[in-house]
C-alpha positions as CSV (number, residue, x, y, z in Angstrom):
1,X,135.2,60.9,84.7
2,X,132.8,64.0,83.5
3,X,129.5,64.0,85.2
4,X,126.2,64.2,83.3
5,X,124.8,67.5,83.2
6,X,121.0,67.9,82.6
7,X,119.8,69.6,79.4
8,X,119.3,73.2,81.0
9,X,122.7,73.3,82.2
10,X,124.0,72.5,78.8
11,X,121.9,75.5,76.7
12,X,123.4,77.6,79.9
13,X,126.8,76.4,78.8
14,X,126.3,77.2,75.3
15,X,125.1,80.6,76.2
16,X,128.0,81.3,78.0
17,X,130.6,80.3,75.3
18,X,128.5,83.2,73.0
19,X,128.8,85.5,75.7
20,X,132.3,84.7,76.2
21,X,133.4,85.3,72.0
22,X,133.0,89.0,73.1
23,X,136.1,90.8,72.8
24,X,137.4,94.1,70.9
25,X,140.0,94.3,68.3
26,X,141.0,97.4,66.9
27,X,141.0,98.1,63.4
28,X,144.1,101.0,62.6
29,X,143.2,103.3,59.4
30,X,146.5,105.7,58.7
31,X,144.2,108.8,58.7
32,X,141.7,108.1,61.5
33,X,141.5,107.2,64.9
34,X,141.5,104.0,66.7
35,X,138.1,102.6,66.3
36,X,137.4,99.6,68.1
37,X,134.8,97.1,66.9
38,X,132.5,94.1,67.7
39,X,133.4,90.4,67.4
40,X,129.9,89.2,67.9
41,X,129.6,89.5,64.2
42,X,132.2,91.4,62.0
43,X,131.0,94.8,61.9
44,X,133.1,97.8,62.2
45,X,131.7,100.9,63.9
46,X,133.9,104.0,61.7
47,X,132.4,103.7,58.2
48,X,132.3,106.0,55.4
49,X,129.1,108.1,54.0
50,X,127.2,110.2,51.9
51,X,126.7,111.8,49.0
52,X,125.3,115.3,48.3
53,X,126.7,118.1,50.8
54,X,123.2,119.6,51.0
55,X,119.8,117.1,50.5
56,X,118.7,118.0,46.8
57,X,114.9,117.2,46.8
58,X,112.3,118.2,44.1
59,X,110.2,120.7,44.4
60,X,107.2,118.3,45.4
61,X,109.3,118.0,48.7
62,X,111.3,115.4,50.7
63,X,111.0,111.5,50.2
64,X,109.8,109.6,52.9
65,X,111.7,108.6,56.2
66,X,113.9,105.5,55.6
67,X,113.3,102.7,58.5
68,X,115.7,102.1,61.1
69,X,116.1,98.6,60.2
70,X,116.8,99.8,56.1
71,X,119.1,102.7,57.4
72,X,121.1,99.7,59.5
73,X,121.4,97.6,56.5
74,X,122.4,100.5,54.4
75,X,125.2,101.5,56.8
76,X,126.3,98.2,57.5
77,X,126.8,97.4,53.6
78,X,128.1,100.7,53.4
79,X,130.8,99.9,56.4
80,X,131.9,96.6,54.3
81,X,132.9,99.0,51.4
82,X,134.6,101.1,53.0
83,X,136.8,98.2,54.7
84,X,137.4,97.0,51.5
85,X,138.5,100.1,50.3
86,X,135.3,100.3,47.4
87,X,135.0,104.2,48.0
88,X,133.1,104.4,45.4
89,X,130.6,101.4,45.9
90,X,130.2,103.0,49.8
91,X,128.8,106.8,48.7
92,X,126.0,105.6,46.8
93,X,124.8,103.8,50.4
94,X,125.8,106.7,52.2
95,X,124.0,109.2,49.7
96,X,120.5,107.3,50.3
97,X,120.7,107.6,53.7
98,X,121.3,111.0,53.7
99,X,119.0,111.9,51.3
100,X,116.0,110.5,54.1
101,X,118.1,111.1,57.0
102,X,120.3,114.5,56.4
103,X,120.8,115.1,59.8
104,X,123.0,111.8,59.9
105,X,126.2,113.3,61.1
106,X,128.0,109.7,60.9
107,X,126.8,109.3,57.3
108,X,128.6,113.4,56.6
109,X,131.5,112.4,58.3
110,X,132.3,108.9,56.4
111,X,130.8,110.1,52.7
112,X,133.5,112.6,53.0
113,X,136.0,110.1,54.0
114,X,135.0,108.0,51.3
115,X,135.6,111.4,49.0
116,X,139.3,112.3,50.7
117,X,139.9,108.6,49.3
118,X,138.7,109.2,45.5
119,X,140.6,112.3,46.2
120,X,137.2,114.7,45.6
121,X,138.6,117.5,47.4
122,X,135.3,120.0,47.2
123,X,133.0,117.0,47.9
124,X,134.8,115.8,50.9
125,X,134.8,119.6,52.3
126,X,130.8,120.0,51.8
127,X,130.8,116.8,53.3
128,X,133.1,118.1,56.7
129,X,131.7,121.3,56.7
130,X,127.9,119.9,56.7
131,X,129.1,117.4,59.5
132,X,130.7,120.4,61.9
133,X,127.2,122.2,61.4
134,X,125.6,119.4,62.8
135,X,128.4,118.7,65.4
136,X,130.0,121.3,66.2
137,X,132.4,119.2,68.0
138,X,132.8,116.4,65.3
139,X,136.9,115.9,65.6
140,X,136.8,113.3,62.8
141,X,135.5,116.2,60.7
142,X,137.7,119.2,61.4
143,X,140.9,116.6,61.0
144,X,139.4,115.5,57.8
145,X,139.2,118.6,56.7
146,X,141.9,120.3,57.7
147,X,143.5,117.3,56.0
148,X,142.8,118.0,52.8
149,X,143.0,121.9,53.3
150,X,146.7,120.8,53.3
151,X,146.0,118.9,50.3
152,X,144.6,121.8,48.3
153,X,147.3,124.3,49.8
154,X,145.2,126.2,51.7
155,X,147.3,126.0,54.7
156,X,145.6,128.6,57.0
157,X,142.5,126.8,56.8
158,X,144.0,123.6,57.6
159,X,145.7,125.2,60.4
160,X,143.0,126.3,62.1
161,X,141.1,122.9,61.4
162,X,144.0,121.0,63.2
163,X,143.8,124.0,65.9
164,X,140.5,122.9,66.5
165,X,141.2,119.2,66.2
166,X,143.5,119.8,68.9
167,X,141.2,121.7,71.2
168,X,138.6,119.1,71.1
169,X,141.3,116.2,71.7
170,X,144.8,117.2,72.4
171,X,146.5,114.0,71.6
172,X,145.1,113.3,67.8
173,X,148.6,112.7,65.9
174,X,147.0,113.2,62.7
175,X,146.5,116.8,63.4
176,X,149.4,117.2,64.5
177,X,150.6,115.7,61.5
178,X,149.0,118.1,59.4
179,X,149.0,121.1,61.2
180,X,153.2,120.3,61.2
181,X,153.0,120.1,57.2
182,X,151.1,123.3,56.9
183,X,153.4,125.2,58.9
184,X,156.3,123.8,57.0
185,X,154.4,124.9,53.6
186,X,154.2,128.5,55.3
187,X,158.0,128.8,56.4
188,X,157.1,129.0,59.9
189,X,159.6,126.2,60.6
190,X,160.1,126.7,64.5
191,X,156.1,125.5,65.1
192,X,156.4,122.5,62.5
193,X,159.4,121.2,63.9
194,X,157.5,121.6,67.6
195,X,154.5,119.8,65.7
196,X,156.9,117.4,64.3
197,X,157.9,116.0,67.4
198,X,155.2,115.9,69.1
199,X,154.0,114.0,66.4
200,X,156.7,111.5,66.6
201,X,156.1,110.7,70.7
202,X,152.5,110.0,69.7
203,X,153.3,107.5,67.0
204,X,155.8,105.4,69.3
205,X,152.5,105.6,71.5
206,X,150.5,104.7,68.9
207,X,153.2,101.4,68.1
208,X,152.9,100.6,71.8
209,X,149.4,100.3,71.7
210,X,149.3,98.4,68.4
211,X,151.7,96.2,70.2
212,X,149.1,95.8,73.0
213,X,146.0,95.1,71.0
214,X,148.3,91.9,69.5
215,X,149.1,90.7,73.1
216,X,145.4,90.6,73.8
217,X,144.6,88.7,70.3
218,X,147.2,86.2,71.4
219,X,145.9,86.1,74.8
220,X,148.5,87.8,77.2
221,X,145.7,90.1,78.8
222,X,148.0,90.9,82.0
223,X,150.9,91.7,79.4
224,X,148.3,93.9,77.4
225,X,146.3,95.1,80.2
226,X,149.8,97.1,81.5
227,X,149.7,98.8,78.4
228,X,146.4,100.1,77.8
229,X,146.9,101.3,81.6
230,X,149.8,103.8,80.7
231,X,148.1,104.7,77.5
232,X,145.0,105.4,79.5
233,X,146.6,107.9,81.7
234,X,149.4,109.3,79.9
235,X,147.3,109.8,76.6
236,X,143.9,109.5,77.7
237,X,142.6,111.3,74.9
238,X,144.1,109.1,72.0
239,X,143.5,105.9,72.3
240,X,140.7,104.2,73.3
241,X,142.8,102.6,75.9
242,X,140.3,102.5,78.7
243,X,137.7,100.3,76.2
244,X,140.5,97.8,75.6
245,X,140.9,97.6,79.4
246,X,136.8,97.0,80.0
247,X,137.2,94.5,77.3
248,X,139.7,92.5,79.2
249,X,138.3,92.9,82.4
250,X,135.1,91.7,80.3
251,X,137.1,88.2,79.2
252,X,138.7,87.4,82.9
253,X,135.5,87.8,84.3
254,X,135.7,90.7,86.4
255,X,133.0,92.3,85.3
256,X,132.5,95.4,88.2
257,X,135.9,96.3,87.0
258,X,134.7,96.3,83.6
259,X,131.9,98.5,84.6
260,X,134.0,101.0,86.1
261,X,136.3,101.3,83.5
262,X,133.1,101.5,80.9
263,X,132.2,104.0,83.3
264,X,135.8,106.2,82.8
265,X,135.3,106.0,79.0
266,X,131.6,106.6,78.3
267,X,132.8,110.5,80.1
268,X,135.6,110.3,77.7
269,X,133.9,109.4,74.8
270,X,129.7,110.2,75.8
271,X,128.6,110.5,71.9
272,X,130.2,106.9,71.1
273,X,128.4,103.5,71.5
274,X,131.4,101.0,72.2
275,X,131.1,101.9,75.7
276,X,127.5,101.4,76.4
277,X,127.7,98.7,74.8
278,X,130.4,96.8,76.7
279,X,128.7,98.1,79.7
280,X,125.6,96.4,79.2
281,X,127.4,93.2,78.2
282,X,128.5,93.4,81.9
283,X,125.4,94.6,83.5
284,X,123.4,91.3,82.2
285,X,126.3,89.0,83.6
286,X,125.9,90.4,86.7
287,X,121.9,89.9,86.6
288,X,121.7,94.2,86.4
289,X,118.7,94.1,83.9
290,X,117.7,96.9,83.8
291,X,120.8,98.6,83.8
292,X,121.7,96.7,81.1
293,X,118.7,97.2,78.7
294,X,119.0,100.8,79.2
295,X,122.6,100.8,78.1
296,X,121.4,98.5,75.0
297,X,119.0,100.9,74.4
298,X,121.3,104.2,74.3
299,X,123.8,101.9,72.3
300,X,121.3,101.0,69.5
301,X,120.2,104.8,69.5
302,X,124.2,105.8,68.7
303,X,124.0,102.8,65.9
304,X,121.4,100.5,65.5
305,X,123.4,98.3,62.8
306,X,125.2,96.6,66.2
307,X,124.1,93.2,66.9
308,X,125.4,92.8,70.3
309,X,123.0,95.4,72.3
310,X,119.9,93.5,71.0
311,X,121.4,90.3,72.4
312,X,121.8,92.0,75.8
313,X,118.0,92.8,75.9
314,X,117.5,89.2,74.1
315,X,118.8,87.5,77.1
316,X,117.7,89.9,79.8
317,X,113.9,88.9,78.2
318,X,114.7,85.3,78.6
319,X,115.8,85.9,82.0
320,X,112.5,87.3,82.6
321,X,110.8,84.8,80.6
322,X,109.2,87.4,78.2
323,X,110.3,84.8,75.3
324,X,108.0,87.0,72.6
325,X,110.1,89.9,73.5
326,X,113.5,88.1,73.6
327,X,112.3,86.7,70.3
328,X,111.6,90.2,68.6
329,X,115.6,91.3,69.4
330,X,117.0,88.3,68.2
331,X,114.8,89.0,65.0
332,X,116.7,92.0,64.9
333,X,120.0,90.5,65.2
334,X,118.6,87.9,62.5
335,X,117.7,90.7,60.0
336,X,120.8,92.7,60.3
337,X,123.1,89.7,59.7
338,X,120.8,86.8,58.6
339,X,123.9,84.6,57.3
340,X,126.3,85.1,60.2
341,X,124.1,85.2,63.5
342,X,123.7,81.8,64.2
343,X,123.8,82.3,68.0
344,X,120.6,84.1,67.6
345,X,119.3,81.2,65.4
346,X,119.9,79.0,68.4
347,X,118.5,81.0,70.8
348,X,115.5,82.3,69.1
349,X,114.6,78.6,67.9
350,X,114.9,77.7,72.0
351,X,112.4,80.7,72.6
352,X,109.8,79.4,69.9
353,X,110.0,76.5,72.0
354,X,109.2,78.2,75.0
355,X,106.3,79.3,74.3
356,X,105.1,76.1,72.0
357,X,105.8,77.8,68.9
358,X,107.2,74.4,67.8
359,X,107.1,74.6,63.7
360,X,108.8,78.2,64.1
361,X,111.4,76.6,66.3
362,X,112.0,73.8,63.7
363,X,112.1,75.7,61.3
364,X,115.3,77.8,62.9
365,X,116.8,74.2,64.0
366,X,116.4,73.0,60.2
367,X,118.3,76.4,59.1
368,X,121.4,76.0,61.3
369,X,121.8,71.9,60.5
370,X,122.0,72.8,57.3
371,X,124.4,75.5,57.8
372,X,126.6,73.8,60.9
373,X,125.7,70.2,60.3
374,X,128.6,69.1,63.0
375,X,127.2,70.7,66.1
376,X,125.8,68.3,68.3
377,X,123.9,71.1,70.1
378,X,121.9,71.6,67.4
379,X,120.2,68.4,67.0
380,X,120.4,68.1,70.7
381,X,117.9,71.0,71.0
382,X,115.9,69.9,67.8
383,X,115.0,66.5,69.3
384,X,113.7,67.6,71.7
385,X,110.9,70.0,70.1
386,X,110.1,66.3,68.3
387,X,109.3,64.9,71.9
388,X,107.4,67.5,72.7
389,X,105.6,66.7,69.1
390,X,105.8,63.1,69.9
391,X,107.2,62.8,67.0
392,X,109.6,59.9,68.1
393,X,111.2,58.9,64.8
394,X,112.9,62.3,64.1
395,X,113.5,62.6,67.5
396,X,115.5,59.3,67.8
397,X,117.3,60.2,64.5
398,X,118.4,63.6,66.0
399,X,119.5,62.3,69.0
400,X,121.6,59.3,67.0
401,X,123.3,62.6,65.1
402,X,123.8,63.7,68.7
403,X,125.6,60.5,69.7
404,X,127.7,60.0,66.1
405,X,129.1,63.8,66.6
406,X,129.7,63.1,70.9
407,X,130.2,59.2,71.2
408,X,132.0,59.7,74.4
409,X,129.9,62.5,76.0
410,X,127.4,61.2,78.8
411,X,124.9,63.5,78.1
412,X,124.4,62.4,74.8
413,X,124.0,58.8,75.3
414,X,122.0,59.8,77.9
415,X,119.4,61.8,76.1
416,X,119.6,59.3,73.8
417,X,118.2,56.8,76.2
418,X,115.8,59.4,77.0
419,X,113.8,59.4,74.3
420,X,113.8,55.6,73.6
421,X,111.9,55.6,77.1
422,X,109.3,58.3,75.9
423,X,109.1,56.5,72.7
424,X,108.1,53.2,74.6
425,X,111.2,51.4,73.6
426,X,112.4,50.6,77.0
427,X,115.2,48.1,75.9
428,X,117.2,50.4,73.2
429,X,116.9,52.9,76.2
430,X,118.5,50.2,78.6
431,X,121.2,50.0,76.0
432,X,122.3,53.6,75.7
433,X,121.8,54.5,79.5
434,X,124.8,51.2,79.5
435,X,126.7,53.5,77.3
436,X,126.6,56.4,79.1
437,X,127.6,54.6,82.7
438,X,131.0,52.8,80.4
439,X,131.3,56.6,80.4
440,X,130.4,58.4,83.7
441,X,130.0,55.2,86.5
442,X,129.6,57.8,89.4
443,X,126.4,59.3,88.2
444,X,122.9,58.5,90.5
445,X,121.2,60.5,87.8
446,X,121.9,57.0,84.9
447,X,121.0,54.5,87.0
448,X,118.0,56.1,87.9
449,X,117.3,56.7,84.7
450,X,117.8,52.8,83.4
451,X,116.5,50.9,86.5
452,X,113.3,53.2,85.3
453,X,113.9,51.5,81.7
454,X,114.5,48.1,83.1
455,X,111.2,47.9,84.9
456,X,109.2,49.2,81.9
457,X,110.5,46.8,80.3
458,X,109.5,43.9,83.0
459,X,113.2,43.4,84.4
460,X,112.6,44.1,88.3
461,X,115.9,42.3,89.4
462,X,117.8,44.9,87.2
463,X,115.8,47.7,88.4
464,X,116.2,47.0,91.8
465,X,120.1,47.0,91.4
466,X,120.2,50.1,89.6
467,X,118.0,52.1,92.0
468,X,120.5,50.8,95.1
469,X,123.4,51.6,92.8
470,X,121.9,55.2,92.8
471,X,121.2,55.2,96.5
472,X,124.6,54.7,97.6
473,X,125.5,57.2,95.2
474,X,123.7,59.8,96.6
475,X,124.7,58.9,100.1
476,X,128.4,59.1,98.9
477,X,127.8,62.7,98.2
């Protein structure tokens, strides 16, 4: 039979089935690279951007600074466009990013993505060429580029753009691709053909590691953790093979492997956030704090429109009790994806509670029953900020709800019988604590908990029973 847990072990419970939803998938566009993305909410890091090639300001000078947290919401809409293939619904975004932020080198890079798309050939190059000035080793922009250099027939250009492509990272296909096309184009058939097929031996890779990402999905990590290993060290540069293999380590638990392997692509890939972020996932599970906030930290720099990193330094707060600032990240979290986050909900509405804050906290536990009305943990939390009220009525009623949605589970009819006794009604209380044993019989922690109830109520003989039941309990373990 299950044994009763106590209430703290069960909000420890739900915390780790949050923490546990972190995986990767791996979202495969036919003219970029391999980007993989969070699952703690449905963002995707590689997004489109921008709109002028150059900031056009009038002559009374530059507009104001846009906020971090407006330039996160902008992106993140921005990112849902682009996935949805609305070029045109993503460059306005981009453009008023830019236009505060023109320094943005993700915004240059995706705008002119967004421009390759709507096939707006002398847009996407300002776009490219801006991005390469600011990052002079921005791969996704010379392969753009050199893309649609092959596209307007300028085929020296896009050689050279694939040249460099290839300098930065050896084993993008796409500029091989390309620079195999524009070779073609210029009669010089011995180097496409060599371009061709090298081309071809990346794709099969490619297939293989498509392959892999759908073993992991269906939850043959061994299977897919093979895989990522040969891609890892037979095209290290391609794939972002060693992420997939932190992420795996990551969901069996072994999270020093994780680390290490965070380790081997953060040096592979330093200017990306995936890995710090994945790091610091695994830094917090093994109790590194600090470690892990500073990885949170750089990921949020990289791209503050990510969820998961303020959840790391969420939870390292509550760790260290600092509820306000654990409250102030899950705010974050909150604001960047006010619909979807309801982990943050939860946990943010058991901070509030933390530090007495009980309206705010009731107010978080009223949004998420009325959004997830069958999760028992919600108005398992909820009633108890209305014992801490004393407000008994809408306690008892939450903790009813709790019992309709878990009739079987111990700890329900157990917290049930809980707040009967602080509500004074010490014979409903003996009644569910009698539940609860039909249910768990091996528990010291019930009978306790009803002999207590039985001699509130005035039945001694009872009480006495219950309290020897317990004893011998305890000795049995």
């Amino acid at each position: 039979m299950p044994k009763v847990q106590s209430y703290s072990s069960a909000i420890k419970r739900a915390s780790i089935l949050v923490f546990a939803l972190v995986s990767a998938q791996t979202l495969i566009d036919p003219s970029m690279q391999f980007a993989p993305s969070t699952q703690f909410a449905p963002y995707t890091s590689f997004a489109p951007s921008i709109y002028f090639a150059a900031p056009i300001f009038p002559a009374y000078g530059a507009p104001p600074a846009m906020p971090p947290d407006e330039v996160g919401e902008k992106m993140r809409q921005a990112s849902v466009f682009y996935h949805d293939s609305k070029w045109k619904d993503a460059i306005p975004l981009y453009s008023a990013v830019l236009l505060a932020h023109p320094d943005n080198v993700k915004a240059r890079e995706n705008r002119g993505i967004c421009y390759t798309r709507i096939r707006k050939w002398d847009s996407a190059i300002d776009d490219f060429t801006a991005a390469i000035k600011l990052d002079p080793k921005s791969e996704r922009a010379y392969q753009h580029r050199g893309y649609v250099y092959t596209r307007l027939g300028k085929y020296e250009n896009a050689i050279a753009d694939c040249t460099k492509t290839l300098e930065i990272n050896k084993h993008n296909r796409f500029a091989y691709r390309d620079r195999s096309r524009a070779y073609a184009k210029l009669g010089k058939l011995d180097l496409a053909q060599k371009d061709f097929a090298v081309q071809q031996s990346l794709y099969k890779a490619a297939r293989d590691y498509t392959a892999a990402l759908e073993m992991e999905r269906s939850g043959k990590l061994t299977a897919a953790l093979s895989v990522f290993q040969s891609n890892s060290k037979n095209h290290p540069g391609m794939f972002n093979a060693n992420y997939q293999r932190a992420c795996i380590y990551t969901k069996l638990g072994m999270y020093q492997e994780a680390i290490d392997v965070c380790n081997k692509y953060i040096k592979q890939r330093p200017d990306t956030y995936e890995g710090r972020r994945l790091r610091a996932i695994n830094y917090l599970q093994l109790g590194k704090l600090d470690e892990a906030i500073a990885d949170a930290d750089a990921a949020l720099k990289s791209d503050p429109t990510v969820v998961d990193p303020y959840y790391v330094k969420a939870r390292a707060a509550i760790y260290r009790k600092n509820y306000s600032e654990a409250i102030k990240n899950y705010s974050e979290i909150i604001k960047l994806q006010p619909a979807k986050e309801l982990p943050a909900r939860m946990e943010r509405a058991d901070a509030y509670t933390e530090l007495g804050q009980y309206d705010n906290a009731i107010s978080d536990y009223n949004f998420l029953a009325k959004t997830e009305p069958k999760d028992e943990t919600i108005f398992h939390h909820r009633s108890g900020v209305y014992l801490k009220m004393h407000d008994y009525d809408k306690a008892i009623a939450d903790l009813q709800k709790f019992v309709e949605l878990s009739p079987k589970d111990p700890l329900s009819l157990m917290s049930l019988g809980d707040g009967f006794s602080q509500a004074q009604r010490y014979k409903e209380a003996v009644q569910a604590y009698s539940r609860a044993i039909q249910h768990d019989e091996t528990s010291p922690t019930l009978f306790e908990s009803r002999a207590k109830a039985y001699e509130k109520s005035g039945d001694t003989e009872h009480a006495k029973k219950d309290r020897e039941r317990a004893h011998q309990l305890r000795e049995s373990d």
